[in-house]
Every structure is written in C-alpha cells, then in structure tokens.
C-alpha positions, 0 to 999 in steps of 0.5 A, a space after each residue: 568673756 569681755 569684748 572691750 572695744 567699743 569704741 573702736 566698732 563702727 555699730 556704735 552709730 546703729 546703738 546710739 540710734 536706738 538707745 537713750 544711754 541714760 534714760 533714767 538720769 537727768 543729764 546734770 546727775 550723769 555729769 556730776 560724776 565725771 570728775 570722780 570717774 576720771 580720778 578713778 581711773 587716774 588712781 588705777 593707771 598710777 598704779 600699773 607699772 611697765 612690768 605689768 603692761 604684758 599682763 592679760 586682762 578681762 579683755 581676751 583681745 586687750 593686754 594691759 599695754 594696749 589697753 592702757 593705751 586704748 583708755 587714754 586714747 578715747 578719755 584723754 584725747 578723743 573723749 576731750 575733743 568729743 565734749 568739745 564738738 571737735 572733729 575726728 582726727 583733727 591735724 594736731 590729734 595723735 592717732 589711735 594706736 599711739 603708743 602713750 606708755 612709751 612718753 616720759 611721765 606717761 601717767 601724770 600726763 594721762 592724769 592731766 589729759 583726763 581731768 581736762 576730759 571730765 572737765 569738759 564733761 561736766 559742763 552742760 554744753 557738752 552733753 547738747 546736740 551731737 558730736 563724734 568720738 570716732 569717725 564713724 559719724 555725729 551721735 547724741 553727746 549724751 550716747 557720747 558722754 555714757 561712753 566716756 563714763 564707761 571707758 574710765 569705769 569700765 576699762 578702769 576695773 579691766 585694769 584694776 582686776 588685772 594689776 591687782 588694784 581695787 578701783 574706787 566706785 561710789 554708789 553714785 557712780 556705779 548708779 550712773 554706770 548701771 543706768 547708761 549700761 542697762 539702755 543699751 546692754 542688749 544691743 550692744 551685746 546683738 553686736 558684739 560690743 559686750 559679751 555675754 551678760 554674766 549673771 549677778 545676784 541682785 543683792 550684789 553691789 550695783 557696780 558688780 551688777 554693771 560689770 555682770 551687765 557689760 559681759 565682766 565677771 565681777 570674780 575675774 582673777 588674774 591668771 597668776 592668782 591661779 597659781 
C-alpha cells in the first residue's frame, strides 16, 4: 500500500544524509527532464474534474482532492521556492493545506506554477549546494530535485490510475525515476515514506518497476472498475 506523503515527513532530512538520490545520472541528464515531467503531470491534473476530487487513489491517506492539493503545493509552490534557495514559509508563500482546487481556473494556474518549477529546475544553479523544501531544515538540492521528480511522476500516476487517465512516461523519464528511486528506496520504506516494495517482473517497463520500487502497484484499479 502506497504511503504518499513524503514530503511532508520530517525523516526526509535522515534520508537525504544517507542517500545519494541519483547516484547513477550526471545532474544535466536528471534536469533535462524536468520539463517533460512537469507536462506530465500537467496532462493528468487537466484532466481531473470537481466530481472527481472525492475519489480514492493509490494513496489510503490521500482522496484525489487532497492529493491534488498535496502536488501543486510542493510542484507549484514549494518545489519553485526550492530551486530558488528560497526559504520555507516565506510571508507571501500560501500554506500547506491551502485549498488551490477552490481558485478559479485552478489547473491552467497549476499548469503555469509547475512550468515555472521545472524551469527553475532545469538550470544547473538549482541543483548546487542545499535548499529546503519544508521546514525540516537544508538538504543536497539534488535530494530536492529527486523529490520534485517524484511528486510530478509519482503523484501524477496516483492521480492518473485513480481518474482513469493513462500518464505519459517516456524511457527517459521513467530512467530518471527509477535511478533516483532505487538510492533511497530502503530507507525510505525503514521509515515509512514508501510502503512496501511491490514486486514487479524485471521484463516489465521501467516506469512500472519504479512504481513496484516506491510501494505502488502498477495493476491498481479504481474501486468503481470493481464493479
């Protein structure tokens, strides 16, 4: 079972002490795709509809609501400031919690918020030194930047599966998901940030192996396609 907020858990500090997040990319490869990533996502969160937002997803702790509200918190506004080695909680920053879905022309604004965040990212500025995503303290911007990937990936298919949408991963991109995954799967799951890994052929297509590797079944269904 998925556990889906990661960023929102302190021990995201004791994770990005002992992970190297994409050990196996150069930086320039990971931020590459950051654009692609964010469009992904964008593609998803268009397609999800108020009469959706009650809906459950792979997330047991997260309906599509809140977890729409959860990606456009930490891809739109704090994953921008983050890139930017902006503090936490600056005075002109809205709150976690903030309810974005109840803003006129939510997702057009989403979708505008999170080209601003991969743009960010994909300059090599960001990925230098250490920033903060919350206000659990500085981390690698790298670590950060995996993060980042992960929410617009990872919490794009939560949203994808769970509104009947099919999410656009390339080979590139779901490289770069796995590679920052794999380094810091086993701590993150000694800690609960993912759940249990969920086995995967190794045949299978690489994004599904990530998914396998962050606690998600590639198979989940929505409840209603049960009946």
């Amino acid at each position: 079972m998925a556990r889906c907020r990661v960023c929102s858990i302190p021990v995201i500090v004791v994770l990005s002490t002992v992970s190297d997040g994409n050990r196996g990319r150069d930086d320039v490869e990971t931020r590459s795709v950051m654009a692609r990533a964010s469009e992904s996502a964008v593609d998803i969160v268009r397609g999800v509809g108020p009469d959706a937002f009650g809906g459950r997803t792979p997330c047991p702790e997260l309906k599509v609501g809140a977890l729409l509200n959860h990606l456009i918190f930490f891809t739109g506004v704090r994953g921008h400031a983050a890139g930017l080695k902006q503090p936490p909680q600056a005075p002109n920053e809205v709150a976690e919690g903030h309810d974005f879905t109840a803003e006129p022309d939510w997702a057009e604004a989403y979708a505008a918020r999170s080209a601003a965040t991969a743009a960010v990212w994909s300059a090599p500025e960001a990925w230098a030194g250490e920033t903060a995503l919350t206000g659990s303290g500085r981390m690698p911007a790298r670590f950060i930047g995996g993060i980042v990937l992960g929410e617009w990936l990872l919490h794009g298919w939560d949203l994808a599966v769970a509104t009947g949408q099919k999410m656009n991963v390339d080979d590139e991109l779901a490289a770069a998901l796995y590679e920052d995954i794999a380094g810091k799967a086993e701590m993150a799951r000694q800690y609960g940030v993912f759940g249990p890994e969920v086995s995967v052929p190794p045949t299978a297509p690489l994004f599904d192996r990530a998914l396998g590797l962050a606690g998600r079944d590639p198979s989940w269904k929505r409840p209603t396609d049960h009946m």
